[in-house]
Z-matrix of the N, CA and C atoms (Angstrom, degrees):
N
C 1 1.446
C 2 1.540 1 109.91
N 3 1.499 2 114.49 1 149.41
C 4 1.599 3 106.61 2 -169.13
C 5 1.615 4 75.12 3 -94.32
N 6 1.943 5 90.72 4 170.52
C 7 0.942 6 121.39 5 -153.73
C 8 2.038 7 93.72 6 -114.91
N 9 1.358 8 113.12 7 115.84
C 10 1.474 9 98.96 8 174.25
C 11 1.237 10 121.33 9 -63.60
N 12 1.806 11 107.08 10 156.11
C 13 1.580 12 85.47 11 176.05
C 14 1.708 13 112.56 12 -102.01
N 15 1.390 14 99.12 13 -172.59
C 16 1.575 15 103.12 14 -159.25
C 17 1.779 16 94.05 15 -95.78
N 18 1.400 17 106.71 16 139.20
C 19 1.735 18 116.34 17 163.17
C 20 1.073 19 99.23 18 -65.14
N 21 1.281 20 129.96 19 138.23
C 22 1.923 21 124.61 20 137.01
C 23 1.510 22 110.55 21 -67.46
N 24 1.222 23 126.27 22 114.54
C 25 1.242 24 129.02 23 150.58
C 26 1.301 25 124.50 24 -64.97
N 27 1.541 26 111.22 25 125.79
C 28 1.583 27 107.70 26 -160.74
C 29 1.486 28 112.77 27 -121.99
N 30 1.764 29 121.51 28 112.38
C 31 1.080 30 113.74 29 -151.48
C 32 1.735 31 94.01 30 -92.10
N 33 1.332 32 93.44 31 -157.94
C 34 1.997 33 103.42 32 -174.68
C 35 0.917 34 93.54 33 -91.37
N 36 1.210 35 158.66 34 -60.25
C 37 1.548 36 140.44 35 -167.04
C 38 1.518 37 82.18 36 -61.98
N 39 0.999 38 136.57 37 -95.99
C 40 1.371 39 123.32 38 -143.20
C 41 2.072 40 125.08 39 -33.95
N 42 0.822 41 97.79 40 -3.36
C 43 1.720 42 140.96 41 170.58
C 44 1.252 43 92.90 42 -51.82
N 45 1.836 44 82.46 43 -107.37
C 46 0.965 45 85.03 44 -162.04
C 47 1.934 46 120.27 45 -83.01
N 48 1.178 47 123.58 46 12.10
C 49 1.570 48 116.98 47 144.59
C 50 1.363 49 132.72 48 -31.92
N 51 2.012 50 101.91 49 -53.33
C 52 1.327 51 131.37 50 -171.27
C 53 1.157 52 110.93 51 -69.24
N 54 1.384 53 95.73 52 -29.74
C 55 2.103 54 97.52 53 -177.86
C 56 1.556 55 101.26 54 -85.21
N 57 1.491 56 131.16 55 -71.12
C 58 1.438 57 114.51 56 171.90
C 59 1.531 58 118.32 57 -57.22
N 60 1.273 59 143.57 58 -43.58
C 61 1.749 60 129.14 59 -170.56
C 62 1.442 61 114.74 60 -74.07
N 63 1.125 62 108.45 61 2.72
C 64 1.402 63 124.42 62 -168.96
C 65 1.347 64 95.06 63 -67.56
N 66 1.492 65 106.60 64 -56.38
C 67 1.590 66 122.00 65 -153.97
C 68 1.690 67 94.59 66 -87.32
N 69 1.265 68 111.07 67 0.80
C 70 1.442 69 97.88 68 -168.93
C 71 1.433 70 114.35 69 -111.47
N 72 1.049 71 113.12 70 -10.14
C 73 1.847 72 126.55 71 -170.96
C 74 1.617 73 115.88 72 177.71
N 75 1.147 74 144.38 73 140.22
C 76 1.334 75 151.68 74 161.98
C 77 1.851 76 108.78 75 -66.70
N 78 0.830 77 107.72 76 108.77
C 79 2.139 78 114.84 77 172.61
C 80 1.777 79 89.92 78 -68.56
N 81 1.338 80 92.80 79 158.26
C 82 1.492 81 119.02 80 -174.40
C 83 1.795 82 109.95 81 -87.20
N 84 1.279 83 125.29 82 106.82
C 85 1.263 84 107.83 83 170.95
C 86 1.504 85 123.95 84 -17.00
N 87 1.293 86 105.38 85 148.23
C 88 1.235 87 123.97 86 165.89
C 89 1.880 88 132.56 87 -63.36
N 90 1.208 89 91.47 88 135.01
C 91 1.754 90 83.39 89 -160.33
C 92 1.663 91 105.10 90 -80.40
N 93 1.179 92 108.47 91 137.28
C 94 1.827 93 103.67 92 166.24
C 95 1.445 94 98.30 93 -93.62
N 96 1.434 95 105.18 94 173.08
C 97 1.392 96 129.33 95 -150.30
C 98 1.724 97 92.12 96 -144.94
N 99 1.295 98 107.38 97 144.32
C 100 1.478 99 134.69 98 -143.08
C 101 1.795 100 82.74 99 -62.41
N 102 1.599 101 136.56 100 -7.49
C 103 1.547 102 108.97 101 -163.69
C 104 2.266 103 78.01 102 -122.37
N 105 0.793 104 105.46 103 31.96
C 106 1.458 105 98.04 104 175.32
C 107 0.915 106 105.35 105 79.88
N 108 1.653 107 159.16 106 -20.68
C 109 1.591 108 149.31 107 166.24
C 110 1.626 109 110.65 108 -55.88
N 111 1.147 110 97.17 109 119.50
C 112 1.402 111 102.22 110 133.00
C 113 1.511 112 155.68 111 -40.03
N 114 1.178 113 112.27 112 109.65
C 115 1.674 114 99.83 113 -161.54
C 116 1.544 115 102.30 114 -98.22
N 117 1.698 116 100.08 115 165.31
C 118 1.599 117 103.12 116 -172.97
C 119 1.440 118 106.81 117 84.65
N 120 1.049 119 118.29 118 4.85
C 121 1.644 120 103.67 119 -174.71
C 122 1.503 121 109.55 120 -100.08
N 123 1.221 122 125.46 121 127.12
C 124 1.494 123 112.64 122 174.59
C 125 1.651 124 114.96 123 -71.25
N 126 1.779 125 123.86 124 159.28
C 127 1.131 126 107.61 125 174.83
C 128 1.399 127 125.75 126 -104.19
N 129 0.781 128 153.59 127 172.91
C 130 1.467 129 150.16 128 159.86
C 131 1.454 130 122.61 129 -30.07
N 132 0.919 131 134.99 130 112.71
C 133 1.505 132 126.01 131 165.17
C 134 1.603 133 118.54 132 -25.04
N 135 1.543 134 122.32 133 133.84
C 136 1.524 135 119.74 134 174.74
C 137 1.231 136 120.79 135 -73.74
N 138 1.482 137 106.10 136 -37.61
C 139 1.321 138 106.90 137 -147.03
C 140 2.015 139 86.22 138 -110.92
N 141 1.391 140 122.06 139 144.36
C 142 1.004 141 155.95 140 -164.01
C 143 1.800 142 92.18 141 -59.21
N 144 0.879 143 120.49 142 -48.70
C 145 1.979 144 139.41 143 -171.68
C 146 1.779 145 100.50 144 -66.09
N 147 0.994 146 107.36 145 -65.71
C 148 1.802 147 126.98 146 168.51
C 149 1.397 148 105.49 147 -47.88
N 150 1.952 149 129.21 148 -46.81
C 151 1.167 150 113.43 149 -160.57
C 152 1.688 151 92.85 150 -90.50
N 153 1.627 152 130.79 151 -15.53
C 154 1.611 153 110.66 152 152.87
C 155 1.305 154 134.00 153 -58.12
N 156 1.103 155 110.31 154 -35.96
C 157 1.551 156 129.05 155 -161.46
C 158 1.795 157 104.17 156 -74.78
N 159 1.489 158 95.10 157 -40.79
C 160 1.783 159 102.04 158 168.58
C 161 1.575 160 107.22 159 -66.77
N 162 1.145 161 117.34 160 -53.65
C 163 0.970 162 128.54 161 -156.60
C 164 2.354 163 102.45 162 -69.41
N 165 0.798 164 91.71 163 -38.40
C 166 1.791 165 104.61 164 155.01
C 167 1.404 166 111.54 165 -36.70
N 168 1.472 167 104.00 166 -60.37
C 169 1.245 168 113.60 167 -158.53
C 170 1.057 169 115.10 168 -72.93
N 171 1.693 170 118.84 169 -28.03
C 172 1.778 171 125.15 170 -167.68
C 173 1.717 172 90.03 171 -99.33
N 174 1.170 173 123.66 172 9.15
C 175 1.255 174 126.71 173 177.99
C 176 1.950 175 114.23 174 -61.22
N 177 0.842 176 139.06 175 49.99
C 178 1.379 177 139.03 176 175.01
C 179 1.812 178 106.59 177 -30.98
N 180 1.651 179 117.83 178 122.93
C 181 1.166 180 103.64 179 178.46
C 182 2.025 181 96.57 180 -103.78
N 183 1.906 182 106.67 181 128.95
C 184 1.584 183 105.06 182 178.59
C 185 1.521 184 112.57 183 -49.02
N 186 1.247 185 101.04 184 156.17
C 187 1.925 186 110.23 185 149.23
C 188 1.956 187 87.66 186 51.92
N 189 0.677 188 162.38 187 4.56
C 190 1.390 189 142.59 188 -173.04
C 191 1.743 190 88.58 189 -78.07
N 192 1.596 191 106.82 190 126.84
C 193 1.594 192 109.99 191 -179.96
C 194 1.750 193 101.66 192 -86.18
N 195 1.160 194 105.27 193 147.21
C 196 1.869 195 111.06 194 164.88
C 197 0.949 196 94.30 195 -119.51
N 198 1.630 197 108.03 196 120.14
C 199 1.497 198 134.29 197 169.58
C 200 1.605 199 108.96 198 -81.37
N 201 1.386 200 114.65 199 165.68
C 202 1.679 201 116.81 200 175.53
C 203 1.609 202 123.18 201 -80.46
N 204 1.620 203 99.68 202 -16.46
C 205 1.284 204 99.47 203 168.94
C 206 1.451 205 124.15 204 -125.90
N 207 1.285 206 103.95 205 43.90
C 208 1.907 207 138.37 206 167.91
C 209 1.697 208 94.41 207 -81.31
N 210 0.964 209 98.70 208 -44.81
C 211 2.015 210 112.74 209 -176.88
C 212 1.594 211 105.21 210 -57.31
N 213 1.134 212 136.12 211 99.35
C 214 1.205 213 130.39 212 127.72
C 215 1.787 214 137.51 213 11.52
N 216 1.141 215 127.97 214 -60.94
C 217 1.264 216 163.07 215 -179.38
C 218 1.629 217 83.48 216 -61.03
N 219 1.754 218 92.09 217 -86.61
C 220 1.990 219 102.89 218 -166.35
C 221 1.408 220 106.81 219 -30.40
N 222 1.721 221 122.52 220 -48.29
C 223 1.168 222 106.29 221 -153.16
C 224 1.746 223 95.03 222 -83.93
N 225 1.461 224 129.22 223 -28.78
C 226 1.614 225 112.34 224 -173.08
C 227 1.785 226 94.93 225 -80.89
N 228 1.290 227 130.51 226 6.94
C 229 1.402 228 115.87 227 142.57
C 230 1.604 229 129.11 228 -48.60
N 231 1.485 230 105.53 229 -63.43
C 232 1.273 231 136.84 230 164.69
C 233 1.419 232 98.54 231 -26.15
N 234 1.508 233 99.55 232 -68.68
C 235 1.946 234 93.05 233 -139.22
C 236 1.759 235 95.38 234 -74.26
N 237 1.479 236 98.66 235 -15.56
C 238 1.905 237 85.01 236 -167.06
C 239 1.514 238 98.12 237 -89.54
N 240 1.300 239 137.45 238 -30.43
C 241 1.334 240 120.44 239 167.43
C 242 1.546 241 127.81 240 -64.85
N 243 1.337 242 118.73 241 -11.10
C 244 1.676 243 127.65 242 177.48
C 245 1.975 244 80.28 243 -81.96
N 246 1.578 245 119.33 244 -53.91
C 247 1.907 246 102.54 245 -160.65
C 248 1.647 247 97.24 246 -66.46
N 249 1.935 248 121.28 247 -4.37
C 250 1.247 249 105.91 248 173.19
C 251 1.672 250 122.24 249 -66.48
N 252 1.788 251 81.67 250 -59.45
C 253 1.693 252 98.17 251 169.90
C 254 1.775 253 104.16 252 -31.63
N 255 1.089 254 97.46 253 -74.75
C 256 1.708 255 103.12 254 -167.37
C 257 0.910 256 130.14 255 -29.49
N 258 1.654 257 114.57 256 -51.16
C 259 1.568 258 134.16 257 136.91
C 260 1.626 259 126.72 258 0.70
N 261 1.672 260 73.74 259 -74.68
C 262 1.777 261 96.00 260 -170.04
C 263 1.579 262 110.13 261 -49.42
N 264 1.476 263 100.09 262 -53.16
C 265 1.425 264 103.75 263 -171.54
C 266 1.632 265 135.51 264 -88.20
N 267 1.763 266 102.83 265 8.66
C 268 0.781 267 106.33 266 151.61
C 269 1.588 268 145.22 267 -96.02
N 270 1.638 269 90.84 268 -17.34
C 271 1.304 270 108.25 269 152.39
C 272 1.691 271 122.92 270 -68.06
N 273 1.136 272 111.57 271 -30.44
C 274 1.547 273 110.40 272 175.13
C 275 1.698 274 108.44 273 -74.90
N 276 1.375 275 116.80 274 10.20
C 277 1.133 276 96.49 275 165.66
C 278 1.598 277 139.51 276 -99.27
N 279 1.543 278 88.31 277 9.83
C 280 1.572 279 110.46 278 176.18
C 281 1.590 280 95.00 279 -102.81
N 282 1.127 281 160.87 280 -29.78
C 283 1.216 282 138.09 281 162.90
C 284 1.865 283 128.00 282 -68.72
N 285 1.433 284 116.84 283 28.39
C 286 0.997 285 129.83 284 150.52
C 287 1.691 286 149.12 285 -126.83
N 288 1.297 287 133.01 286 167.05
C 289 1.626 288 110.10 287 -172.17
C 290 1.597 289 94.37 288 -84.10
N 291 1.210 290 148.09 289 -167.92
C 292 1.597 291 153.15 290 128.77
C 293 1.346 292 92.94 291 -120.51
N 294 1.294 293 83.87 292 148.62
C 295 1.557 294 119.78 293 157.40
C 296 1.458 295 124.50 294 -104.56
N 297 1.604 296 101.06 295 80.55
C 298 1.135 297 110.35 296 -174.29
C 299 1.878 298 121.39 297 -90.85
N 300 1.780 299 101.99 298 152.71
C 301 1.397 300 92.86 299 -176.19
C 302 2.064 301 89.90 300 -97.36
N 303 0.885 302 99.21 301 -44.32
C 304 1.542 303 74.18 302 -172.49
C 305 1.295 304 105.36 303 -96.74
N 306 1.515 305 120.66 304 -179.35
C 307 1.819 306 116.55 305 168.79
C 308 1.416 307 121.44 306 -71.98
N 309 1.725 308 117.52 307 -22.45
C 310 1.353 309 91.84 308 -164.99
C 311 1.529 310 93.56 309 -95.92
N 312 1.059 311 135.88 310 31.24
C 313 1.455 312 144.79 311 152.46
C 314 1.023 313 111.47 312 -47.07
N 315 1.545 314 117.09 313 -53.06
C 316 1.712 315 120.68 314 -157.83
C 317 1.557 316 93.39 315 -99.20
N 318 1.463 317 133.68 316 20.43
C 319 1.431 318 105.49 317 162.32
C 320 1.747 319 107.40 318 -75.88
N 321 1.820 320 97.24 319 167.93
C 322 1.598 321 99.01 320 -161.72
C 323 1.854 322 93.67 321 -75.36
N 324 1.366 323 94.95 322 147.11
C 325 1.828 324 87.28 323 172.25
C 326 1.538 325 111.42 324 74.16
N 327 1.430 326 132.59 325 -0.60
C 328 1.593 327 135.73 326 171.38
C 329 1.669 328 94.89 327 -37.92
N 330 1.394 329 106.45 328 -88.14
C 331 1.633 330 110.79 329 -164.84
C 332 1.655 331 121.19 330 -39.08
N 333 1.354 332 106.45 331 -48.05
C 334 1.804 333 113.46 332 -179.81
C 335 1.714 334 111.52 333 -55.17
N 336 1.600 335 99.05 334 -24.49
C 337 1.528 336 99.27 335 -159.94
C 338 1.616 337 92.91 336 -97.28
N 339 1.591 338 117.00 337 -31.91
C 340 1.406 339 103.64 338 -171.04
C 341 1.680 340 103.18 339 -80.23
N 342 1.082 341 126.33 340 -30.75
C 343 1.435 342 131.73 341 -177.60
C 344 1.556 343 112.61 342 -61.38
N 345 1.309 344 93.84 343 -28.30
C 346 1.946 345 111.46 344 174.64
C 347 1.661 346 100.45 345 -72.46
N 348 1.459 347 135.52 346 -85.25
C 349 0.961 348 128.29 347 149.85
C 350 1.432 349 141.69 348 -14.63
N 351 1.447 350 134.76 349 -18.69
C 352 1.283 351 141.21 350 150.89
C 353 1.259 352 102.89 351 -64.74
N 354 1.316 353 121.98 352 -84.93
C 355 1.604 354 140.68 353 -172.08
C 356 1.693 355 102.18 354 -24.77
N 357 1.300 356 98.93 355 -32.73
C 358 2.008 357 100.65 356 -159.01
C 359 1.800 358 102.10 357 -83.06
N 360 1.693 359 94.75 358 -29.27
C 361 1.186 360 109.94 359 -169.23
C 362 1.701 361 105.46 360 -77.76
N 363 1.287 362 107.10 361 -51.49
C 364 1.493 363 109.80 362 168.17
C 365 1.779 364 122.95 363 -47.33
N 366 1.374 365 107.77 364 -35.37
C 367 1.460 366 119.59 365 171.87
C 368 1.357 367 106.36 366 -61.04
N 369 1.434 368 125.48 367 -43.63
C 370 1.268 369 121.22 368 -176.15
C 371 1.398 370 121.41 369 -79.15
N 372 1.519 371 110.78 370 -26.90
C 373 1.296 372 102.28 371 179.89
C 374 1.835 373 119.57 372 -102.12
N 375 1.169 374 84.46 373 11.45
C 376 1.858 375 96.07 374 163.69
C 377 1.589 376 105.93 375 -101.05
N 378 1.193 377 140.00 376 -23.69
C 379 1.112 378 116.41 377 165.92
C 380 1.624 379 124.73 378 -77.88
N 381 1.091 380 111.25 379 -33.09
C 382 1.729 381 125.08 380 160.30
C 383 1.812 382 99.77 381 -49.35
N 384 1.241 383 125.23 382 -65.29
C 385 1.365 384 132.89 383 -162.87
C 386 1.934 385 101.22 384 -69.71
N 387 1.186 386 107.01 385 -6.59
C 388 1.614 387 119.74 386 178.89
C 389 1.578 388 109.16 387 -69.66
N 390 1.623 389 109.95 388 -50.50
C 391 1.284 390 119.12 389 -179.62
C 392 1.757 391 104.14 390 -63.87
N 393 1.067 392 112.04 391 -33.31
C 394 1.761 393 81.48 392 179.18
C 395 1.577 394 120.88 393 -104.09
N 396 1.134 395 102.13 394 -10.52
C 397 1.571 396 105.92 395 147.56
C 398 1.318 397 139.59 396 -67.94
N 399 1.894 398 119.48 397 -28.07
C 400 1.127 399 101.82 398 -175.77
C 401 1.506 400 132.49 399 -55.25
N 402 1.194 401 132.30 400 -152.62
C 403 2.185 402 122.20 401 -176.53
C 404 1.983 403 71.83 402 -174.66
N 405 1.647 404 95.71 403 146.50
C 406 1.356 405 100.37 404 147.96
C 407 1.391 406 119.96 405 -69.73
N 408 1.779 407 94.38 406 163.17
C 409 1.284 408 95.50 407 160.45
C 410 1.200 409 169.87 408 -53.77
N 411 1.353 410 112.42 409 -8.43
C 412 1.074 411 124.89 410 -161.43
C 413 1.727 412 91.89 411 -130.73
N 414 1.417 413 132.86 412 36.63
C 415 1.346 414 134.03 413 -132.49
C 416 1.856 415 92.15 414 -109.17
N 417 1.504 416 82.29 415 -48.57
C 418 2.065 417 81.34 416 167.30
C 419 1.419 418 125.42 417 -75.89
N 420 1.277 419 102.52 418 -22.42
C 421 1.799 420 111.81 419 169.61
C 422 1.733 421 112.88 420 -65.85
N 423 1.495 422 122.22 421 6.98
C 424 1.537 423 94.74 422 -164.59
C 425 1.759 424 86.62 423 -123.60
């Protein structure tokens, strides 16, 4: 009786390996084994559940773009160099004189903290000011 042959099941690392080691060195054929198999080869999934679930995986989705801030990482780049900035400049506010009109001008950190407090205040009073603005949906359609 012939003997079927075996699929390679081909996972995502092996992907993308194939796409960079490719360019980097040639791998050594594969060794056969004294009954004609190939060794190293993975086999197919048995069970019907396993051969979807693989089959998911070698699933390539087209054209789907990866943006730079899809990444995880990029964006806690982001946020910790803006709490640097923030940092910076609140500390730079003791290495200067002001020319202030009133006194509580010249406490250290006045502006960062009142500009913080507006913004929070504006958040609050646009969602209150939401309820009497909202319109149904369909409000430009009629």
């Amino acid at each position: 009786m012939a003997k079927k042959p075996i699929k390679k099941a081909i996972s995502k690392n092996a992907v993308l390996k194939k796409s960079t080691a490719s360019k980097k060195r040639k791998f050594p054929p594969k060794k056969i084994s004294n009954d004609g198999v190939k060794k190293g080869i993975k086999k197919t999934p048995s069970s019907p559940d396993k051969a979807i679930r693989s089959a998911r995986l070698k699933k390539k989705v087209p054209n789907k773009k990866h943006y730079w801030l899809d990444d995880a990482r990029n964006v806690n780049k982001i946020f910790y160099v803006l709490v640097f900035i923030c940092i910076a400049l609140v500390v730079s506010d003791a290495f200067y004189h002001k020319h202030t009109h009133y006194e509580f001008e010249g406490i250290f950190g006045f502006f960062g903290i009142f500009g913080f407090g507006l913004s929070f205040l504006l958040v609050l009073a646009s969602r209150e000011l939401r309820k009497f603005l909202i319109r149904d949906e369909d409000y430009y359609d009629r």
